[in-house]
DRENDO-1510 file (C-alpha; in Angstrom, 1 decimal, always signed):
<recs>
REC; n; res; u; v; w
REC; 1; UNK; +13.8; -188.5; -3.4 .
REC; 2; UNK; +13.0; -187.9; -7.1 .
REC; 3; UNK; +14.1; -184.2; -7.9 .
REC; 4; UNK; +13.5; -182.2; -11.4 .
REC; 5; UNK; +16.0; -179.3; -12.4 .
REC; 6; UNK; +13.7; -177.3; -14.5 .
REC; 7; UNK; +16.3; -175.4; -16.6 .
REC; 8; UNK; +17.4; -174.7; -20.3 .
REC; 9; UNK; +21.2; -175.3; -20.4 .
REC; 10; UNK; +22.3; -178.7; -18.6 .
REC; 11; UNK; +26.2; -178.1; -19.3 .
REC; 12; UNK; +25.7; -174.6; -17.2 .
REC; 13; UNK; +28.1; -174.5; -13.9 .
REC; 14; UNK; +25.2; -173.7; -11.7 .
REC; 15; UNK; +22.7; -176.4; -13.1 .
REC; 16; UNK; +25.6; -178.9; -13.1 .
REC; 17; UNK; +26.9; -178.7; -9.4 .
REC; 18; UNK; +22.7; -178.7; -8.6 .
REC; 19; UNK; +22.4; -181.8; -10.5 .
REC; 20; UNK; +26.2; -183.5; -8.9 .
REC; 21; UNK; +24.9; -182.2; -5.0 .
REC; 22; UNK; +21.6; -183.7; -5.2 .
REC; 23; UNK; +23.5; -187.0; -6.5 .
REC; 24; UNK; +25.6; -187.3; -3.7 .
REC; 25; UNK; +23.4; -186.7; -1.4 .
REC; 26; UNK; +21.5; -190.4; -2.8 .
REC; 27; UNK; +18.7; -188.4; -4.6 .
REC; 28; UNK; +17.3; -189.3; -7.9 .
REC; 29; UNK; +18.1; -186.4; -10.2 .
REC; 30; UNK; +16.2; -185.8; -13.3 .
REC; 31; UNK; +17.1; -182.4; -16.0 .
REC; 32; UNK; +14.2; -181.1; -17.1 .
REC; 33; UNK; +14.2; -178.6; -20.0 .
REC; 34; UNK; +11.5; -176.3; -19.1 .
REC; 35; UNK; +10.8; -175.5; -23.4 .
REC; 36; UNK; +10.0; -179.3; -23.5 .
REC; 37; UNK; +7.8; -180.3; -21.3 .
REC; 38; UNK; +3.6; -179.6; -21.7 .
REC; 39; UNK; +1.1; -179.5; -18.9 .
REC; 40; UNK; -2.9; -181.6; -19.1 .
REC; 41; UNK; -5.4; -179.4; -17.1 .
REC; 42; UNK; -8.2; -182.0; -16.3 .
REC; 43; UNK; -9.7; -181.2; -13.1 .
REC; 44; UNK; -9.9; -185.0; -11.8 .
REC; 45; UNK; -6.0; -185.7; -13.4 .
REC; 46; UNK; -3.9; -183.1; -13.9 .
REC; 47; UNK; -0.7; -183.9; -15.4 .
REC; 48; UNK; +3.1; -182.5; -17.0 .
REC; 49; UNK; +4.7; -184.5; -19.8 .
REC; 50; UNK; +8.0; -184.7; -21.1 .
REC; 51; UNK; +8.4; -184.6; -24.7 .
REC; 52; UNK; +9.4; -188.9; -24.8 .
REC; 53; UNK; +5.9; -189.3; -23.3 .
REC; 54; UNK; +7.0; -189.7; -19.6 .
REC; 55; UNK; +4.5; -188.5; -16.9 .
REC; 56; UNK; +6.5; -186.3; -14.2 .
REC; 57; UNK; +3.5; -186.6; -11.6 .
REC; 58; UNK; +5.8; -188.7; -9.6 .
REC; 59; UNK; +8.5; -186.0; -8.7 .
REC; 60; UNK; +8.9; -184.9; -5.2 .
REC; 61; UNK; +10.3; -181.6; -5.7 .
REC; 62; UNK; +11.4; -179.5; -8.6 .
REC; 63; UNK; +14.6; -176.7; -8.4 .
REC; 64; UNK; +13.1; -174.1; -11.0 .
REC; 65; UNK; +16.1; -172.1; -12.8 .
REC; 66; UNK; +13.8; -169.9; -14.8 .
REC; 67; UNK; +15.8; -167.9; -17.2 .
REC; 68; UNK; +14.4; -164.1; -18.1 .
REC; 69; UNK; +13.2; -164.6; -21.5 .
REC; 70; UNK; +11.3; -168.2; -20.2 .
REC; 71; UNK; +9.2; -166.6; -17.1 .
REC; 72; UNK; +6.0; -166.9; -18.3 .
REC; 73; UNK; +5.9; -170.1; -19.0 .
REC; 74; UNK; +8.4; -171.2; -16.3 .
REC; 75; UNK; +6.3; -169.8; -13.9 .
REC; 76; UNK; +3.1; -171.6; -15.6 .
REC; 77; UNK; +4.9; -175.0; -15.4 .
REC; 78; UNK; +6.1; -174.2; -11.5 .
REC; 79; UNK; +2.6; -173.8; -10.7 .
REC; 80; UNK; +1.1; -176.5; -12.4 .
REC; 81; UNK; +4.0; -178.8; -11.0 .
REC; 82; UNK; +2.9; -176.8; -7.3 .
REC; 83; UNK; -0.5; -177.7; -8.3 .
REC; 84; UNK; -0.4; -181.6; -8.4 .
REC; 85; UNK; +1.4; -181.5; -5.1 .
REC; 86; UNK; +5.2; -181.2; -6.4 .
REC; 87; UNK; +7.2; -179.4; -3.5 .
REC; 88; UNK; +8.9; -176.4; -5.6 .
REC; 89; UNK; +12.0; -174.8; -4.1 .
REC; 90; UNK; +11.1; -171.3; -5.3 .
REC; 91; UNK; +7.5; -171.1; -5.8 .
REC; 92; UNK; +5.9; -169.6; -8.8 .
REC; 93; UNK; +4.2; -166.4; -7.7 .
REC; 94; UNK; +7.5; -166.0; -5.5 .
REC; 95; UNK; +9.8; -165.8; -9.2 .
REC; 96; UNK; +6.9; -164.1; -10.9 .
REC; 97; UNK; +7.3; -160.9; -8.4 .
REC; 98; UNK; +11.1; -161.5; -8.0 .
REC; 99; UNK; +11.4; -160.9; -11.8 .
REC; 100; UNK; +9.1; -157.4; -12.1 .
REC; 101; UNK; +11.4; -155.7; -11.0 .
REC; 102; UNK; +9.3; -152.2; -10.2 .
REC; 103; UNK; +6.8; -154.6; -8.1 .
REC; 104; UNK; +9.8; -155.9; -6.2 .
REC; 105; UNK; +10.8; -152.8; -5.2 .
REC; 106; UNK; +7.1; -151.6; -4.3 .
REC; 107; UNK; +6.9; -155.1; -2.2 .
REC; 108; UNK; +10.6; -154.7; -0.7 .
REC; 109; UNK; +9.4; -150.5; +0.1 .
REC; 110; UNK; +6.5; -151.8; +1.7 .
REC; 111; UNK; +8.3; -154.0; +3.7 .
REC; 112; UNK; +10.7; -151.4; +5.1 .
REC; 113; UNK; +13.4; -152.2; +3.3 .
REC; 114; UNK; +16.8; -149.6; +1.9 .
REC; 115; UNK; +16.4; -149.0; -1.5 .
REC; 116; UNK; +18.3; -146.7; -3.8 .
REC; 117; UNK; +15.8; -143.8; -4.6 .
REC; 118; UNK; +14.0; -145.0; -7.7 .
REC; 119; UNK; +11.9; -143.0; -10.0 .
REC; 120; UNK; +9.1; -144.5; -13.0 .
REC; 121; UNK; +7.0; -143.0; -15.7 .
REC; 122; UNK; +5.5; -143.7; -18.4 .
REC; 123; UNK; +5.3; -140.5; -20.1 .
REC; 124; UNK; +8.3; -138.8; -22.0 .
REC; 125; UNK; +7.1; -135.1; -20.4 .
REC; 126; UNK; +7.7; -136.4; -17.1 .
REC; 127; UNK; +11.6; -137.0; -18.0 .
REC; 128; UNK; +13.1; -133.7; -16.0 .
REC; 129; UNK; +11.0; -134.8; -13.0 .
REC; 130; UNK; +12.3; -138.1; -12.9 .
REC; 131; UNK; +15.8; -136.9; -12.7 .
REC; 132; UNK; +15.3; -134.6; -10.2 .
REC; 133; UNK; +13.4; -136.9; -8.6 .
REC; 134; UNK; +16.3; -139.3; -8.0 .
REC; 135; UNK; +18.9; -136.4; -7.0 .
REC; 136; UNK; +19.7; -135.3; -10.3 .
REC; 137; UNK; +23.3; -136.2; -12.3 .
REC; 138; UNK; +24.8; -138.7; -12.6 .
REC; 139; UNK; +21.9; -141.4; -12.5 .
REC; 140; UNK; +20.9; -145.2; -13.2 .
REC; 141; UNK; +18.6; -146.0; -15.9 .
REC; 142; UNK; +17.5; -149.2; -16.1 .
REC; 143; UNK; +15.4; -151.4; -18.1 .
REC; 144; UNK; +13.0; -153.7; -16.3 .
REC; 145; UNK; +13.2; -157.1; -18.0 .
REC; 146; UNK; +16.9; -156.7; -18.1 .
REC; 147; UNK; +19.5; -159.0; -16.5 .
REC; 148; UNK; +22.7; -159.4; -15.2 .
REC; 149; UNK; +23.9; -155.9; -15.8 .
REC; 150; UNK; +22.3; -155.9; -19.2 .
REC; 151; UNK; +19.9; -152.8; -19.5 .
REC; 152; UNK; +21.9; -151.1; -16.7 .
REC; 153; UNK; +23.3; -147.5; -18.3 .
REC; 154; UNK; +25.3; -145.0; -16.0 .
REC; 155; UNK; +24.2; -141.2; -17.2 .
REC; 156; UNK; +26.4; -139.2; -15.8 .
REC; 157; UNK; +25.2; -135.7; -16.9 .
REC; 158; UNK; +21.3; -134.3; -17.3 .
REC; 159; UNK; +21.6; -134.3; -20.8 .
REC; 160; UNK; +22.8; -137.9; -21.2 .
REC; 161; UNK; +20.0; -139.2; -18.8 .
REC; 162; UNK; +17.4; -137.0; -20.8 .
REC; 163; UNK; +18.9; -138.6; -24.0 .
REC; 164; UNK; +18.9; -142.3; -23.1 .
REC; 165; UNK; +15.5; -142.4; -20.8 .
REC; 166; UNK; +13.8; -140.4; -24.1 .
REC; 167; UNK; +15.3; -143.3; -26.4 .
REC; 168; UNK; +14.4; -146.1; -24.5 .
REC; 169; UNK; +10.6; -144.4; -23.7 .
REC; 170; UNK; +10.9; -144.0; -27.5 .
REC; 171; UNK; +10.9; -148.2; -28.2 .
REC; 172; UNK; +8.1; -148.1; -25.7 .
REC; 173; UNK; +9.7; -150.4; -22.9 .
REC; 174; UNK; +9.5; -150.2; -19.1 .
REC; 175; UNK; +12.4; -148.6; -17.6 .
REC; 176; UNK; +13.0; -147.3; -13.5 .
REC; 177; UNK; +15.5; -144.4; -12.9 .
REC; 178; UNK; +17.7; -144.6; -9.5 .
REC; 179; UNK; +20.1; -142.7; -7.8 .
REC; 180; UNK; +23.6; -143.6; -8.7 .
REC; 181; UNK; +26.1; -144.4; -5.8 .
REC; 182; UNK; +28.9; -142.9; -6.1 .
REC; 183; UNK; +30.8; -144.0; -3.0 .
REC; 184; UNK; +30.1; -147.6; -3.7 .
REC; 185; UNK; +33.3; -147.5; -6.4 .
REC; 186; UNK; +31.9; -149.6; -8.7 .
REC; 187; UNK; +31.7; -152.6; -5.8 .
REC; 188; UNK; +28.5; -154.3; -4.5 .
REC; 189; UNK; +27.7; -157.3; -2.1 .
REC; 190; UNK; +25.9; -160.8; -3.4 .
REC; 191; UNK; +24.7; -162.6; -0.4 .
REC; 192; UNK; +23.0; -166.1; -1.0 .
REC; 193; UNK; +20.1; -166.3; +1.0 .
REC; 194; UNK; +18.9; -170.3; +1.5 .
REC; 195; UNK; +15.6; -170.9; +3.3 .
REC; 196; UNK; +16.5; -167.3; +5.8 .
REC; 197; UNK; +20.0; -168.0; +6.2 .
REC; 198; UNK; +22.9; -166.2; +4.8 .
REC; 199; UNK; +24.8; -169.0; +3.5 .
REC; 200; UNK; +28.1; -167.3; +1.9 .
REC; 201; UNK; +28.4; -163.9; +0.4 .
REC; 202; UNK; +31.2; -161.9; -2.0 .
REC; 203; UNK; +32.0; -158.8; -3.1 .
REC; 204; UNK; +31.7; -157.8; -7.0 .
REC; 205; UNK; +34.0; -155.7; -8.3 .
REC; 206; UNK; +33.7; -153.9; -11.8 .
REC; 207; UNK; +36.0; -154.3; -14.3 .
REC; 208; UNK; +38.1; -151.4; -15.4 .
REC; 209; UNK; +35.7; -148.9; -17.4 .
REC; 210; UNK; +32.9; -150.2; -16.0 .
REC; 211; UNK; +30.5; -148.5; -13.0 .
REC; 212; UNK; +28.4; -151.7; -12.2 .
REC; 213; UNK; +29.8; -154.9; -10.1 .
REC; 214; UNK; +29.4; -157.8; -12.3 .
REC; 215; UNK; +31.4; -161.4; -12.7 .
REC; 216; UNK; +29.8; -161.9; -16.1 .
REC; 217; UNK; +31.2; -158.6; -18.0 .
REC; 218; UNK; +34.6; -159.0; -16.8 .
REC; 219; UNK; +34.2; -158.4; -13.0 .
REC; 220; UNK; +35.9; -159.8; -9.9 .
REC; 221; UNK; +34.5; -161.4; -6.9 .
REC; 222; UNK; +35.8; -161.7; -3.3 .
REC; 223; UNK; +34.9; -163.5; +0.0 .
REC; 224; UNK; +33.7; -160.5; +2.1 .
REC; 225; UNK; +32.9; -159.7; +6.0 .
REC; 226; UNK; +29.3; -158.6; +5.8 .
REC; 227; UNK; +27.7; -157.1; +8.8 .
REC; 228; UNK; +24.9; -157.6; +11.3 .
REC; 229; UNK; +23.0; -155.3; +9.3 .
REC; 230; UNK; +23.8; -156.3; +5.7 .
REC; 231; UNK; +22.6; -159.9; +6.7 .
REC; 232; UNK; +19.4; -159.2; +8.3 .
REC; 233; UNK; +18.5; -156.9; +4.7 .
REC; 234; UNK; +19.2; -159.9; +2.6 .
REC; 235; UNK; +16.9; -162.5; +5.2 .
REC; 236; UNK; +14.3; -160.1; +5.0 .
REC; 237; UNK; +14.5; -159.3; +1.5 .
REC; 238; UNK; +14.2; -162.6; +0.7 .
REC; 239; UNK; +11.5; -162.9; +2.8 .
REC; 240; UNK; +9.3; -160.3; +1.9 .
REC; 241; UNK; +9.5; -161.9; -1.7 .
REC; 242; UNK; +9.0; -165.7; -0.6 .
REC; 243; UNK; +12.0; -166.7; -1.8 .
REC; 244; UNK; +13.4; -170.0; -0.2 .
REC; 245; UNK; +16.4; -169.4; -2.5 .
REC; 246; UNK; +17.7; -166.2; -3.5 .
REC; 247; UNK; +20.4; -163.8; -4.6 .
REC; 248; UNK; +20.5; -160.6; -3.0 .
REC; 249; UNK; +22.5; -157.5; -4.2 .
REC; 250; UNK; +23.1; -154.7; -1.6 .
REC; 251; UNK; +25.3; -151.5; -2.0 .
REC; 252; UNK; +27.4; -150.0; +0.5 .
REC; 253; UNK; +25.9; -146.8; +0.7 .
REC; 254; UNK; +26.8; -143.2; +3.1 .
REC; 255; UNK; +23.1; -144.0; +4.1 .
REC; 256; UNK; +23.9; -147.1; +5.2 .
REC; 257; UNK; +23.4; -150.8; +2.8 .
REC; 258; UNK; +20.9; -150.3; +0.5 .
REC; 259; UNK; +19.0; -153.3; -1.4 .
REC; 260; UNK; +19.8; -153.3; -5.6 .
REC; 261; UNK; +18.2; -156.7; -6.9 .
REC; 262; UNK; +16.8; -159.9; -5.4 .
REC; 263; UNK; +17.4; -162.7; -7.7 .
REC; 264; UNK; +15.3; -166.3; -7.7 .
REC; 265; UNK; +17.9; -168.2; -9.9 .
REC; 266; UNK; +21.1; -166.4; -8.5 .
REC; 267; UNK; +24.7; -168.5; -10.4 .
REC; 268; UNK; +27.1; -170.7; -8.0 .
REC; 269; UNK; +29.8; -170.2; -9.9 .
REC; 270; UNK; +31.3; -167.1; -8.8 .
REC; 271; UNK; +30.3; -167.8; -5.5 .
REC; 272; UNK; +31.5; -171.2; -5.0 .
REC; 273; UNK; +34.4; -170.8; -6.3 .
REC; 274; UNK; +35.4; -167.5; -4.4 .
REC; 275; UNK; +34.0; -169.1; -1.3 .
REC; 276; UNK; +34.7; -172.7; -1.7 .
REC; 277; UNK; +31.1; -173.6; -0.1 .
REC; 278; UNK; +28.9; -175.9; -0.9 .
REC; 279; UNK; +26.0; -173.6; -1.9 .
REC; 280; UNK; +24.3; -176.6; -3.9 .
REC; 281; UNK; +24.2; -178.5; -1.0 .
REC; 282; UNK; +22.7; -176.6; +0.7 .
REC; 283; UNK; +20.2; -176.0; -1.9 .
REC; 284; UNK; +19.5; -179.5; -1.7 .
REC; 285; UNK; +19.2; -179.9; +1.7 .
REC; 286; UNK; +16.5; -176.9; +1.9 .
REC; 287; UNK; +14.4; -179.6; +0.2 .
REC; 288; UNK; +15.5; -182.2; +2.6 .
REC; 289; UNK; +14.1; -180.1; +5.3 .
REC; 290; UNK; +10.8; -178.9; +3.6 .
REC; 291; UNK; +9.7; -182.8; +2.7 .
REC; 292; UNK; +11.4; -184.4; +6.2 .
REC; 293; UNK; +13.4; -186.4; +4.4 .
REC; 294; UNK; +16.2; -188.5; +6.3 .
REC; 295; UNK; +19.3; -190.2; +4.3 .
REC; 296; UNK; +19.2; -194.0; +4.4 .
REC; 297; UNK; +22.7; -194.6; +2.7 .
REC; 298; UNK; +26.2; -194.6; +4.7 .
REC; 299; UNK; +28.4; -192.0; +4.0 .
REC; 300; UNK; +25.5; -188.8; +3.6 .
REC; 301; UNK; +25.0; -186.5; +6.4 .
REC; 302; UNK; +21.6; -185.5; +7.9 .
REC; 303; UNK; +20.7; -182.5; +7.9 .
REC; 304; UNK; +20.6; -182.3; +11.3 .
REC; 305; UNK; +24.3; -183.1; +11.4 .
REC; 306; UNK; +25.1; -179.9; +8.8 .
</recs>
């Protein structure tokens, strides 16, 4: 099959163990940097172009790794690509709610889902409610377009959450407050949910000084036993969203797991490497399995033989 990586960074970990699994599994593997291609909307030949002039109508599938900052016009290009009959892993309107991350916890609340206790506003007098709204001190505030742990700050008295949710209301951005868990000791779980299986999950651990689990500001991970429970959350969660592929973040909680995050571009590298699965694989053969594509070379396993 002819596969596009719609990404920014080639020489990243995950987008380079995408691009090696879908090589060795005899697919045609193209990079795609999402800033340079350009989309035709003509209702009898629609069309996306790559900046040396190439016509990518002839793709099969595309892997969208949709940074933050990018999402509007990632999720234009997924669509467009989804469109013209292009098989994409995570679908556009799947990443667009992913990313809000207030409408993902609406959607994941409606759904029946754990969830810290969350509290938004958009008005600086509603501050004190908000707080006590979420069990009072100490408390989460955190931006909405943040991510991976940036735009995450632990108040851990009233005043302090009075101080930073006034500041940030201040610059006029979008921000949730949640109940902070103190029993999780700074630990949380990453399962890596591929087409509603669990396919390996770790525990993040937070560097000394910090309260939030996270591999990219100096945490730790670890292979981890998850529960019956635990796994059913993340299936579901990823679910609810429509996420064929996703990263979801639960908290150990005296209420029981509770759902943080649900990523749609969730990194290998911490997990593959504290694992030692083949996560990228098994990306690759969730696209196998959508299209009903069989292997013709020696050597490369079905996927019924996984």
């Amino acid at each position: 099959m002819r596969i596009g990586l719609l990404a920014s960074n080639p020489d990243l970990y995950s987008n380079q163990r995408i691009m090696e699994a879908g090589a060795e599994r005899g697919h045609r593997m193209t990079f795609l940097n999402i800033r340079q291609c350009y989309m035709k909307l003509d209702s009898t030949e629609p069309e996306v172009h790559y900046r040396d002039g190439r016509i990518l109508n002839n793709l099969d599938a595309v892997i969208p790794r949709i940074r933050p900052s990018q999402t509007f016009y990632g999720c234009a290009l997924t669509r467009h690509f989804e469109s013209i009959g292009v098989f994409a892993l995570n679908g556009s309107a799947a990443i667009g709610q992913s990313r809000d991350k207030l409408f993902s916890l609406q959607l994941l609340q409606e759904g029946g889902l754990s969830i810290p206790i969350s509290g938004f506003a958009n008005s600086p007098m509603d501050t004190n409610e908000l707080i006590e709204m979420v069990g009072g001190a100490p408390l989460i505030v955190k931006l909405l377009e943040g991510t991976q742990g940036r735009g995450v700050v632990l108040a851990e008295t009233r005043k302090a959450g009075e101080s930073v949710i006034n500041a940030f209301k201040s610059l006029k951005v979008n921000l949730l407050v949640q109940e902070f868990i103190r029993e999780a000791q700074g630990k949380d779980l990453r399962l890596f949910v591929i087409d509603g299986k669990v396919v390996a999950a770790i525990q993040r651990e937070a560097a000394p000084g910090e309260f939030r689990a996270n591999i990219h500001q100096g945490g730790t991970a670890s292979v981890v036993k998850i529960t019956t429970e635990e796994r059913k959350l993340a299936i579901k969660a990823a679910k609810v969203l429509g996420l064929k592929v996703a990263g979801v973040d639960i908290i150990r909680s005296k209420k029981g797991p509770l759902l943080l995050e649900v990523n749609s571009s969730p990194g290998l590298e911490g997990i593959e490497s504290a694992t030692r699965k083949d996560v990228a694989g098994n990306m690759i053969m969730a696209i196998e399995r959508a299209l009903k594509w069989r292997p013709t070379i020696a050597g490369v396993p079905s996927i019924d033989e996984e």
